[in-house]
PAGU-92060 format. One record per residue: x, y, z of N, C-alpha, C, CB in turn. Coordinates in steps of 0.2 Angstrom, whole numbers, plus 2048, in hexadecimal, padded with zeros to 3 digits. Glycine has a CB too. Layout:
# residues N
XYZXYZXYZXYZ...
//
This chain:
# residues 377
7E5BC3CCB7DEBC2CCC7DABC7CC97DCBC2CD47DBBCFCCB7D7BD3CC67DABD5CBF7D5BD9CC97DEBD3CBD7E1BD4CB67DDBCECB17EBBD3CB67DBBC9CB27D7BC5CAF7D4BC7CAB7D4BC1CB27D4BC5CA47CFBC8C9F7CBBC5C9D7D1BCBC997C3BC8C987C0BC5C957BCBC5C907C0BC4C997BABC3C8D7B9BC4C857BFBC7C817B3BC9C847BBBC8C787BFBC8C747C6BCFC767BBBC8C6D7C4BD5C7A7C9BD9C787CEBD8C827C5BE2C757CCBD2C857CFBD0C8B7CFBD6C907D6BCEC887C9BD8C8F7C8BDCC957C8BDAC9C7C2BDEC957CBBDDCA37CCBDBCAA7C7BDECAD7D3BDCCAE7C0BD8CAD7BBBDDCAE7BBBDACB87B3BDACA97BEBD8CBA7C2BD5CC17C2BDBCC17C9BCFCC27C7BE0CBE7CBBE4CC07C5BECCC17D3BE5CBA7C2BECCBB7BCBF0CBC7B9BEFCC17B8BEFCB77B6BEACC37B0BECCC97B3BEBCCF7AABE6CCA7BBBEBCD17C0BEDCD77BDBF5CD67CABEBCD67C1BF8CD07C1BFFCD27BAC01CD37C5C03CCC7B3C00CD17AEC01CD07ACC02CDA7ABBFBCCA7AEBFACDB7ACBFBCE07AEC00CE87ADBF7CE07B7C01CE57B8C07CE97B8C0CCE97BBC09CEB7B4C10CE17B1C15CE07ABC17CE37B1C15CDA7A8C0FCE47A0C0FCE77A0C11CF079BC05CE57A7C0FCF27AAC0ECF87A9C15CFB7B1C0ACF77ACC1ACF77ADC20CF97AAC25CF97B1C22CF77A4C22CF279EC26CF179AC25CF779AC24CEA797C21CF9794C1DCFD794C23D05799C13CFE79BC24D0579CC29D0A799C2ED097A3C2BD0B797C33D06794C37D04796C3DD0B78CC33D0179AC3DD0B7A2C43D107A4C45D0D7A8C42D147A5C4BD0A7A9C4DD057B0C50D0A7A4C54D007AEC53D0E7B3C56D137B7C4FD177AFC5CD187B8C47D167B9C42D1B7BBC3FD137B2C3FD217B9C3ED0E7BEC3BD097C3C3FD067BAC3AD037C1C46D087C6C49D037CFC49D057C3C52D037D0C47D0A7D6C48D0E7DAC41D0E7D5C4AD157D5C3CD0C7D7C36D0A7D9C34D017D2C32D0C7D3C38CFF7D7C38CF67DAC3DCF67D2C3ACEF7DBC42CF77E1C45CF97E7C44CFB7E0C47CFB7EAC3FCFE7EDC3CD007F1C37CFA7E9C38D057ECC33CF77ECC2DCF37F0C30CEE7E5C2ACF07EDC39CEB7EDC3ACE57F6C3ECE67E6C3ECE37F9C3ECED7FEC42CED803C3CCEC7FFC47CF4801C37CF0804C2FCF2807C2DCEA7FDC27CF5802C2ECE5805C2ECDE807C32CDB801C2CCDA807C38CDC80CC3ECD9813C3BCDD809C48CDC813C3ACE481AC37CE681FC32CE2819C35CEC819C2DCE181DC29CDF81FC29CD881AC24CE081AC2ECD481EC2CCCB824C33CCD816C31CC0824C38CD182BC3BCD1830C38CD482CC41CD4830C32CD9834C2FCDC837C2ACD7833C2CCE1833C28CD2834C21CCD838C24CC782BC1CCCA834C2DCC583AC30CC0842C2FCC4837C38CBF841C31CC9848C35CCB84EC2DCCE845C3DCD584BC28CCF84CC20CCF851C1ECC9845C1DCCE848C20CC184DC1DCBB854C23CBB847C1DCB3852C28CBB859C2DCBB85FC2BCBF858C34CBD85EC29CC5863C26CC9868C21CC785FC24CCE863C1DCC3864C16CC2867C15CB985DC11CC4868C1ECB5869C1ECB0867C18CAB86DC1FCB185FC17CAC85BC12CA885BC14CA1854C12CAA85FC10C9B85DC12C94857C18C9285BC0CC9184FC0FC9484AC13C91846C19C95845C0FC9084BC1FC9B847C24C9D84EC28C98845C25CA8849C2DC9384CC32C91847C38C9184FC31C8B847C3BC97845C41C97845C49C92847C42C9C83DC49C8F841C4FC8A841C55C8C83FC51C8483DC57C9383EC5EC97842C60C9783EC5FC9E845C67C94849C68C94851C6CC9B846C6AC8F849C6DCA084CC6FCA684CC6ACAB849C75CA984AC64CAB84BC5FCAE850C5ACB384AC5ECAB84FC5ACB8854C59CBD853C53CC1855C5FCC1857C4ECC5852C4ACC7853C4CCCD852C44CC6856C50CD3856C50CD7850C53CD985AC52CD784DC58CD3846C5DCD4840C57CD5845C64CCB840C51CD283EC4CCD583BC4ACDB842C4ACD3843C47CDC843C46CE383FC4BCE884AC45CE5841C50CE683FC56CEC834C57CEA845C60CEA835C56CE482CC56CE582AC4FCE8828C57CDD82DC49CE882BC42CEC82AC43CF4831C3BCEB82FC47CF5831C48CFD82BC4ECFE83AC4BCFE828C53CFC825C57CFC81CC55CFC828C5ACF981CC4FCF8815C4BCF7815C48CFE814C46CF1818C45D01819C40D04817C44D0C81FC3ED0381BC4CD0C81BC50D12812C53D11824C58D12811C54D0C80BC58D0E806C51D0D80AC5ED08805C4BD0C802C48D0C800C47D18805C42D06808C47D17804C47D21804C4DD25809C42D28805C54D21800C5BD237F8C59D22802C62D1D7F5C56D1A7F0C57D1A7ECC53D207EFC57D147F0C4BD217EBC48D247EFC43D277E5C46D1F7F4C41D2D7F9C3DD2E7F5C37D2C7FDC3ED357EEC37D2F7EBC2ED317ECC2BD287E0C2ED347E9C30D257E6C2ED1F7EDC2DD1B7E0C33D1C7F1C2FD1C7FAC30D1A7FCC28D1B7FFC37D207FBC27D237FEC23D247FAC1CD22800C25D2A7F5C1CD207F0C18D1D7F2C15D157EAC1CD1D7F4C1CD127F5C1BD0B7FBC18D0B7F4C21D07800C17D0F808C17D0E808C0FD1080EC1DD14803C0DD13800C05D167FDC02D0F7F7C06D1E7F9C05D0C7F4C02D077FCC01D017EDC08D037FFC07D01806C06CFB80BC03CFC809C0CCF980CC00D01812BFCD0480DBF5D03815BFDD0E807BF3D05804BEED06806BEACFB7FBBEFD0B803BEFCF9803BEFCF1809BEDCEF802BF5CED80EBF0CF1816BEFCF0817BE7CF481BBF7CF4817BE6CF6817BE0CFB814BD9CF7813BE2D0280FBDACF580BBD5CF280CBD5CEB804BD6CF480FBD8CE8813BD9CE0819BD5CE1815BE2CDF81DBD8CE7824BD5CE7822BCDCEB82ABDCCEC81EBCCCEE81CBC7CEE81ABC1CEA81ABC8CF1815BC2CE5815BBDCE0818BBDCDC810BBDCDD81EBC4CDB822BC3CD581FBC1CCD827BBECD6819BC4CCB819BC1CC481EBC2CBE813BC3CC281CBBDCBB820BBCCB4821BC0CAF81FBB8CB1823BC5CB1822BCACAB82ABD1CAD816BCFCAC829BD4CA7831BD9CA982FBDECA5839BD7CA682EBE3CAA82BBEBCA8834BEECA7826BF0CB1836BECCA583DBF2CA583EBF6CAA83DBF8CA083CBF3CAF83EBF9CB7844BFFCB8840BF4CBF843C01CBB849C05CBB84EC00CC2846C0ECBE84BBFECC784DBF8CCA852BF4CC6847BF4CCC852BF2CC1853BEFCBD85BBF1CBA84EBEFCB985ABF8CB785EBFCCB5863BFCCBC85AC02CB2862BFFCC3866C00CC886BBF9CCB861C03CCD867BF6CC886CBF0CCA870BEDCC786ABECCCB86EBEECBF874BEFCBA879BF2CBC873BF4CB4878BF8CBC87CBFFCBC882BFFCC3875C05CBF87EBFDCCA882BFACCF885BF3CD087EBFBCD2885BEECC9886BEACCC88DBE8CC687FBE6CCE88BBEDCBF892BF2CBA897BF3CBF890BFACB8893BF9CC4899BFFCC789EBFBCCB897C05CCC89ABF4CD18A0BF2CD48A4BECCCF89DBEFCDC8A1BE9CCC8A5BE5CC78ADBEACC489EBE3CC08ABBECCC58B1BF5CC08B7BF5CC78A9C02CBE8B2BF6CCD8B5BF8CD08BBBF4CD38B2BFCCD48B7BECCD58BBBE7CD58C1BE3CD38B8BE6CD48C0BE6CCB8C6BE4CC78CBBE8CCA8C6BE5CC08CABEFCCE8D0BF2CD08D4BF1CD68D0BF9CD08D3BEACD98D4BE9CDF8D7BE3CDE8CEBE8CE48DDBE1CE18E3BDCCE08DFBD7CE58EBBDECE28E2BD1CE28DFBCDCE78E4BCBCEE8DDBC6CE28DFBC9CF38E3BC6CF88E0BC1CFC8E4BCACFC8E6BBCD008E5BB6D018DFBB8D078EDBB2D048DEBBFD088DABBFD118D2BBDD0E8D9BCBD178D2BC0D088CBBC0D048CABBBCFC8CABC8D038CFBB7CFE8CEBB0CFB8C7BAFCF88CEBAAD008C3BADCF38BDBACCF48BCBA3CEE8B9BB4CF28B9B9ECEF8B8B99CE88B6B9BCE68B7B93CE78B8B9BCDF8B3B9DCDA8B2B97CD48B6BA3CD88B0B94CD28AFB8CCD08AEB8DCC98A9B88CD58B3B8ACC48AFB88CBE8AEB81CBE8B2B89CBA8A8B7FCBF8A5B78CC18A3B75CB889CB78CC78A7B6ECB78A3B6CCB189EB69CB18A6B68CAE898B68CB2890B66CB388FB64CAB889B6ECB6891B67CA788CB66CA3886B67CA288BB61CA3880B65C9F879B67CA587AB66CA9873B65CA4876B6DCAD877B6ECB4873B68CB8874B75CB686EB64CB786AB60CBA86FB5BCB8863B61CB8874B59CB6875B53CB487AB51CB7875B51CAD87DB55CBB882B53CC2882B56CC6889B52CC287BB56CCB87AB58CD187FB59CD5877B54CD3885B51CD8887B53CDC88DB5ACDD888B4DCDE88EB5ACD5895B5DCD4890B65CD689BB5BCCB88AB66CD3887B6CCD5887B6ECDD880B6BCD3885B67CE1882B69CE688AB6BCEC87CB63CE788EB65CE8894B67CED89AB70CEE89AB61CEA899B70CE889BB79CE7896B7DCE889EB7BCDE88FB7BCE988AB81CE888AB83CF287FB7FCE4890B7CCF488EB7CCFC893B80CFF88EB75CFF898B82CFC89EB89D0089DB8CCF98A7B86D04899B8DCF389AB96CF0892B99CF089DB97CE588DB93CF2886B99CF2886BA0CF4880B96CF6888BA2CFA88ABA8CFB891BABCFD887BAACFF897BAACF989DBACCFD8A3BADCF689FBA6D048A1BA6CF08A2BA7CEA89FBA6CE28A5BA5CEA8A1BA5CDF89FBA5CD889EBA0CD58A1BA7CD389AB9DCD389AB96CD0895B96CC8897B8FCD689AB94CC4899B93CBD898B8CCBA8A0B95CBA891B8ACB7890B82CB5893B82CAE887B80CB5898B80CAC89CB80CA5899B7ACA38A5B80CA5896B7CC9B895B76C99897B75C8F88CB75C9B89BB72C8F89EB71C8689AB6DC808A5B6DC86898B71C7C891B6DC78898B6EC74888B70C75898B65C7189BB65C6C899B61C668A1B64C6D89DB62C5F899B61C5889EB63C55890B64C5689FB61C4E8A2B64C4989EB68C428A7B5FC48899B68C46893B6AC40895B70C4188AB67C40890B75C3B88EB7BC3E88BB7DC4588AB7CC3988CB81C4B888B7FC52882B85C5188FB7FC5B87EB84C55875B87C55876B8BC5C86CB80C56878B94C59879B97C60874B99C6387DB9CC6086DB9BC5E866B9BC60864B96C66862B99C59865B8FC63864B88C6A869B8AC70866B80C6886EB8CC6F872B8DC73871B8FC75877B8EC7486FB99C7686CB9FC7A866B9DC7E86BBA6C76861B99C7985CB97C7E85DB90C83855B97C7A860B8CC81864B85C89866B8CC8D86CB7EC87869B90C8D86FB93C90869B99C97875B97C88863B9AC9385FB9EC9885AB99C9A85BBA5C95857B93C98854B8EC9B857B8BCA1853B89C9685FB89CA0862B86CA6865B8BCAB866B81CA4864B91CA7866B96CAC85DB97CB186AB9ECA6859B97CB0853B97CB2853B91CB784EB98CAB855B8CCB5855B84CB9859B87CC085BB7DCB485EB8ACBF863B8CCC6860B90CC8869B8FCC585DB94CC785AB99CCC854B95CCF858BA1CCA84FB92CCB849B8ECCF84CB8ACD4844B88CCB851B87CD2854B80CDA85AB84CDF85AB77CD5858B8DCDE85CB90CE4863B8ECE4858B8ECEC864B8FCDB871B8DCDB870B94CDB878B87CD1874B96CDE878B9BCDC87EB9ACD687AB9ECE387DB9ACD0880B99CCC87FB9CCC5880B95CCC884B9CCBF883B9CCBB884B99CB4884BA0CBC880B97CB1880B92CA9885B93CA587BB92CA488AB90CA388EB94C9D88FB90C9A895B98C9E88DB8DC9288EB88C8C893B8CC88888B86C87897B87C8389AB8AC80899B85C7A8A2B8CC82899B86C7489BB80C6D8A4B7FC6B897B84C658A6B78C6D8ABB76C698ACB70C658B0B77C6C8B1B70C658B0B68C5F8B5B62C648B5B6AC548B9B65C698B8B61C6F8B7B63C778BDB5CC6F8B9B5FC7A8BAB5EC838BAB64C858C0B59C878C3B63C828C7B66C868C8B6FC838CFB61C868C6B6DC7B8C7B75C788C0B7BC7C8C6B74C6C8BCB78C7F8B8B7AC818B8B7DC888B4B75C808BBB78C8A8BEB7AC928C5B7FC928C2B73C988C8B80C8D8CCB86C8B8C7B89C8A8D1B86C868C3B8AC878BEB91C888BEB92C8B8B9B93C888BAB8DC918B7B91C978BBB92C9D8B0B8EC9B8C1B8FC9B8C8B92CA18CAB98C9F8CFB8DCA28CBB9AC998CDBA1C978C5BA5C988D0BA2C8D8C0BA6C958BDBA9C968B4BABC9A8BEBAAC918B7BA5C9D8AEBA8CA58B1BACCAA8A9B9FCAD8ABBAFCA98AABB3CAE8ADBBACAB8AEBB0CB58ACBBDCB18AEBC6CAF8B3BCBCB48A6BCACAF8B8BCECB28BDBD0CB88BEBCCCBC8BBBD5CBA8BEBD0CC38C0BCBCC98BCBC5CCA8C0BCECCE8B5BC4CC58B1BC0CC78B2BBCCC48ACBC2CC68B7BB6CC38BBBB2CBE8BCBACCC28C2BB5CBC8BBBA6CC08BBBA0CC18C3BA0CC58BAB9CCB98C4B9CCCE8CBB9ACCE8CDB93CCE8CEB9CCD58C6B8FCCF8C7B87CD18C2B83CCB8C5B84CDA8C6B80CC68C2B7ACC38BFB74CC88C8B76CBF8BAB71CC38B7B6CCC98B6B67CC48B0B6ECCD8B6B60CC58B5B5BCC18B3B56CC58BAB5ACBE8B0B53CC08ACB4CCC38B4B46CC08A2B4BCBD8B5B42CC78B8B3ECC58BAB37CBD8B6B3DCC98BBB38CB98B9B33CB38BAB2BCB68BFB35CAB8B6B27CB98B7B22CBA8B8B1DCB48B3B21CBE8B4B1DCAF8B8B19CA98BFB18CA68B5B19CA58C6B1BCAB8CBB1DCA68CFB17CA68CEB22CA88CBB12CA98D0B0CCA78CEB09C9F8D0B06CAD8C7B09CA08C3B06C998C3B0AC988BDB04C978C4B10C968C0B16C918C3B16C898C3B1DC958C3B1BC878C7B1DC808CCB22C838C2B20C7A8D5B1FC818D9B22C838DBB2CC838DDB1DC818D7B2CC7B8D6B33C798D3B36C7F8D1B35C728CBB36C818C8B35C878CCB3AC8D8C7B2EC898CEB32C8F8D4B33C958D8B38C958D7B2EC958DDB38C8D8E1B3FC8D8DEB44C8D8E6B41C888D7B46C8A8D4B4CC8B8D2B4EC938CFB4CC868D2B4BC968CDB4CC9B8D4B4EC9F8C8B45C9E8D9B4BC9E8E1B4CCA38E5B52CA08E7B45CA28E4B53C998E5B5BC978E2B5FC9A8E4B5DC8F8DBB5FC9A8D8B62C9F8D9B65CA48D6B61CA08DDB60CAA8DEB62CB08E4B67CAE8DEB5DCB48E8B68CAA8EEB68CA78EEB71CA68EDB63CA08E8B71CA38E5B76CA18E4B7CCA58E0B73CA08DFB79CAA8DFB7CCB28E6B7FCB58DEB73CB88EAB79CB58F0B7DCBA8F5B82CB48F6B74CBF8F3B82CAD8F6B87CA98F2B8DCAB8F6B85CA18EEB8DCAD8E8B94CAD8E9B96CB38DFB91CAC8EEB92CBA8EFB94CBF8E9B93CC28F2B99CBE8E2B8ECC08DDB8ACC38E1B85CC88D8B86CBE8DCB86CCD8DCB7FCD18D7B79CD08DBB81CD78D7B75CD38D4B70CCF8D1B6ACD38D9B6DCCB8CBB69CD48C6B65CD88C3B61CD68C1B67CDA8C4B59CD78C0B56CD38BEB4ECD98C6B53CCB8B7B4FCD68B3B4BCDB8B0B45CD78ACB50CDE8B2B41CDC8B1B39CD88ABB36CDF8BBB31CD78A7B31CDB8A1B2ECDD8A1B28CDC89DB31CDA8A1B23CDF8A1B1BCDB89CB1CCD789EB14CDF896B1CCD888FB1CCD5891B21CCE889B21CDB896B27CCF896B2CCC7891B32CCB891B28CBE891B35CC488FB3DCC588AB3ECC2893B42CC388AB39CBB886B3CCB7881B39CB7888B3CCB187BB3ECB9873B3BCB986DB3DCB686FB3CCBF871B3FCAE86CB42CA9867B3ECA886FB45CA3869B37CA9866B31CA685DB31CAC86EB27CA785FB32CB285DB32CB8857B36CB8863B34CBB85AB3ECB8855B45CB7853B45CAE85AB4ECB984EB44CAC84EB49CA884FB4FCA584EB49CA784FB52C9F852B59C9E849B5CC9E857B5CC96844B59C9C83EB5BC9D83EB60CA4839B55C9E842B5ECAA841B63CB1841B67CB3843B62CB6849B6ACAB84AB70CAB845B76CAA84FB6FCA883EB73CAA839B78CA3833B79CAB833B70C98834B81CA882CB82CAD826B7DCAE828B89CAB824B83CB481DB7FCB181AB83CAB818B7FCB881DB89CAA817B8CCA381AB87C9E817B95C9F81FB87C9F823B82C97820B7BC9882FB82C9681CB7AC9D81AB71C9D815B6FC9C819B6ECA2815B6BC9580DB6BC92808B69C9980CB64C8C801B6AC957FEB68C9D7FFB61C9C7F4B69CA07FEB5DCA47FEB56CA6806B53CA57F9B52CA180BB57CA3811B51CA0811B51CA881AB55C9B817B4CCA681CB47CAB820B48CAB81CB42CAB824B48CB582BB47CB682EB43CB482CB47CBA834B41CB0837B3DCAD83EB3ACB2837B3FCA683DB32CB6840B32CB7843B2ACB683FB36CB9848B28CB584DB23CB1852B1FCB5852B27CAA853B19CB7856B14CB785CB13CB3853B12CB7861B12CB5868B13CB186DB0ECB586BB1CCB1871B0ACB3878B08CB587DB0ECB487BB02CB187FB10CBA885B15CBA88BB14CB9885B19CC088DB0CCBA891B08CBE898B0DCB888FAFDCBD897B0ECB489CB10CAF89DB17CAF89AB0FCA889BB1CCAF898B22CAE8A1B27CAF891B24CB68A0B2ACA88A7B2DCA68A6B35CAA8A6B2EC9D8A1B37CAC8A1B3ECAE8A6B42CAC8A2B3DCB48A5B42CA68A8B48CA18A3B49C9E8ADB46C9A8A3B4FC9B8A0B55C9889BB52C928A6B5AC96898B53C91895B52C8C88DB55C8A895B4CC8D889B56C82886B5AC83880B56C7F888B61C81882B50C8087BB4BC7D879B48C8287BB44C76873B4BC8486EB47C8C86AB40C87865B4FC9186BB3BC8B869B35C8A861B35C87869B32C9085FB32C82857B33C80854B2DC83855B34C78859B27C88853B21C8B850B23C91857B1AC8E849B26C91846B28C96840B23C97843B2EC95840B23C9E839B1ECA1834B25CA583DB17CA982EB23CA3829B2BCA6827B26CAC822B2FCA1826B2BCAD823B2ACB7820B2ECBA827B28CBD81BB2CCBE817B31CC081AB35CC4812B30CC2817B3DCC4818B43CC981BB3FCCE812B48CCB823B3FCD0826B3DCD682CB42CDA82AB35CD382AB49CDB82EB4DCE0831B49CE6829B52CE382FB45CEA833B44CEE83AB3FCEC82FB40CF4838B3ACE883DB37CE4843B3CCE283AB34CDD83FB40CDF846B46CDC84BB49CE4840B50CD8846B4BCE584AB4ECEE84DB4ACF0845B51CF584BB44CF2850B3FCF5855B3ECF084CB38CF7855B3FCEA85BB3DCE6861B44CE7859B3BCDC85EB47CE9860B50CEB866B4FCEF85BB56CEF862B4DCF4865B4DCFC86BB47CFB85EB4AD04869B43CF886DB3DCFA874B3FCF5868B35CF9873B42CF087BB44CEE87FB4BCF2879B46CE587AB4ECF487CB53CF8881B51CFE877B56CFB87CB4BD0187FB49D07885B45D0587AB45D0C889B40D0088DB3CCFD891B44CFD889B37CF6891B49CF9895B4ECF8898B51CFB895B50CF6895B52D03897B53D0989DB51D0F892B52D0A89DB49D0B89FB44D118A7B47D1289EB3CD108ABB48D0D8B2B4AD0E8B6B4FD098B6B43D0F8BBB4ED098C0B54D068C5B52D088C0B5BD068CAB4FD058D1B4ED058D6B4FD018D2B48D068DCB4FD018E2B50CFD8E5B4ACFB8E6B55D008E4B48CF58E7B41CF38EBB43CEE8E2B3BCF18F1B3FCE98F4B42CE48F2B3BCE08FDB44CE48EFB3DCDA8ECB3BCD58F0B39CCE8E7B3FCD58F3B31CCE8F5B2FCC78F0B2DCC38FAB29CC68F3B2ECBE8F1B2BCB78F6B2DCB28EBB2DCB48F8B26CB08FCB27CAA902B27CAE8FAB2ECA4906B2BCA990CB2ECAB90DB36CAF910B2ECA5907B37CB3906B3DCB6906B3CCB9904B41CB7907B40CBF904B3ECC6905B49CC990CB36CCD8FDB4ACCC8FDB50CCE8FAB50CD58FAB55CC98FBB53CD98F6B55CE18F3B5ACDF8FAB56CE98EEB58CE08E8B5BCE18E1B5BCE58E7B5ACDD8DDB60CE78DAB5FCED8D4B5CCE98DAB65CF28D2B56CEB8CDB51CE98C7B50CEF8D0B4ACE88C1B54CEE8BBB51CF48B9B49CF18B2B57CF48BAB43CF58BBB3CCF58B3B39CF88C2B3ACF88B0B36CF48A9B32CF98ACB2CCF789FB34CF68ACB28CFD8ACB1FCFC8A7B1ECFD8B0B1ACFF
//
């Protein structure tokens, strides 16, 4: 609100006649002995905080804090934070306990709107740092059947473009395992790792707005399956590693193209070579509803020109390969701003992906493997 600028050099003149006015606030008092114990306060409240925020980034072994004091310590820090803090309620408990109300309320309404912007916090750094150390520490821990956890390599594709296979794994790993959205751009051309890195933080941005606990991982290959060998050898990180493939059922394998078919059945192939396990969820209807959502949804609202439109499409599913693929349909029908349409299409795959889980053994061809299959009729 007061950061707003204006004219040519974008002055926050919002922000000027705030301070103007609490300057006029205290003047106004004209108590030198009844303000002084309150700016006094203010002015210790912020010596506390830049020594607690030094002795923080130090904590948190942040790149950009390099201290060139030569005697410099951070603990000496800490102990002056703690010492602003103790003589702030000698000089004046009320006014102490006033100012520690006004700095929490600020802290509170910051972490509240969360604006869009990234100061290099030292926050930032400590979560690195701690989230490094146990990753490190993890790897040194053998695994056991008491503390089992899924950890899902889901094929999605784009992430919006098979909901249900999203929404059924995001429903026993959002908090307990890991789930990986694997998606294989393939081409034989030269591939654009520039487009790639930015789809790859856009749809990673998509998953956190719709509350997946998940993570985006593309790879380029020239097919299916060489692609899903990537990402069975290499997602994830230490113990943090994919144990269960997931797949969308290929319902065209009777019509299909028979290459198709053996790729998709090497695949599972694949899985149980990698000592994966293997989940595959069929749908009459299909999975794939790129045709359905469009990729426009994935885009903020700053990335949304003004006025566009939700785009949303009509399709016969009746066929729907639910394999991998990285060309999203370009037949779109626009339609007006329709959230509930979207949500109801949410729920209603959610609820379909819900209804069961069974153990069927699954032919095709000259194979036959058991495997545990969540089944919707």
């Amino acid at each position: 609100i007061f950061a707003k600028g204006y004219g040519k050099n974008n002055e926050p003149l919002r922000g000027y006649i705030l301070t103007f006015g609490i300057a006029l606030a205290f003047i106004l008092i004209a108590e030198l002995n009844t303000i002084a114990p309150i700016i006094s306060n203010f002015f210790l409240a912020s010596y506390a905080l830049i020594n607690f925020s030094v002795f923080h980034a130090s904590l948190a072994n942040s790149p950009g804090w390099r201290p060139s004091f030569k005697y410099y310590n951070m603990w000496v820090s800490l102990a002056g934070a703690v010492l602003c803090c103790v003589v702030m309620f000698v000089i004046n408990w009320a006014a102490a306990l006033l100012t520690n109300v006004i700095v929490m309320a600020l802290y509170i309404y910051v972490s509240h709107k969360k604006p869009d912007v990234n100061w290099g916090s030292s926050t930032q750094a400590l979560t690195y740092q701690q989230a490094l150390t146990h990753t490190l520490h993890l790897s040194a821990v053998e695994d056991h059947v008491k503390n089992f956890r899924p950890q899902c390599l889901v094929m999605t594709g784009y992430p919006n473009s098979r909901p249900a296979l999203l929404d059924l794994v995001h429903t026993f790993t959002k908090n307990v395992g890991l789930m990986i959205c694997g998606h294989v751009r393939m081409g034989y051309r030269k591939p654009n790792f520039k487009d790639l890195a930015a789809d790859q933080s856009r749809y990673q941005r998509w998953l956190m707005r719709n509350e997946t606990k998940a993570f985006y991982t593309p790879v380029f290959a020239e097919d299916l399956r060489q692609g899903s060998q990537y990402l069975l050898q290499a997602a994830g990180l230490g113990r943090l590693r994919p144990n269960t493939l997931v797949l969308g059922f290929k319902n065209d394998w009777r019509d299909g193209d028979m290459m198709n078919v053996e790729t998709y059945i090497n695949m599972i192939h694949d899985a149980f070579d990698f000592q994966y396990g293997a989940v595959i969820l069929r749908l009459q209807e299909g999975l794939d509803v790129s045709h359905i959502q469009g990729q426009d949804e994935l885009l903020s609202s700053q990335e949304k020109s003004s006025g566009a439109k939700d785009v949303i499409v009509s399709i016969d599913t009746s066929k729907d390969s639910d394999c991998d693929s990285s060309k999203p349909s370009s037949k779109t029908t626009s339609l007006q701003n329709s959230p509930a349409v979207q949500k109801g299409q949410s729920a209603h795959f959610l609820q379909l992906t819900q209804e069961a889980a069974v153990t069927q053994t699954w032919h095709m061809g000259n194979i036959t493997r058991q495997i545990i299959t969540p089944v919707v009729l």
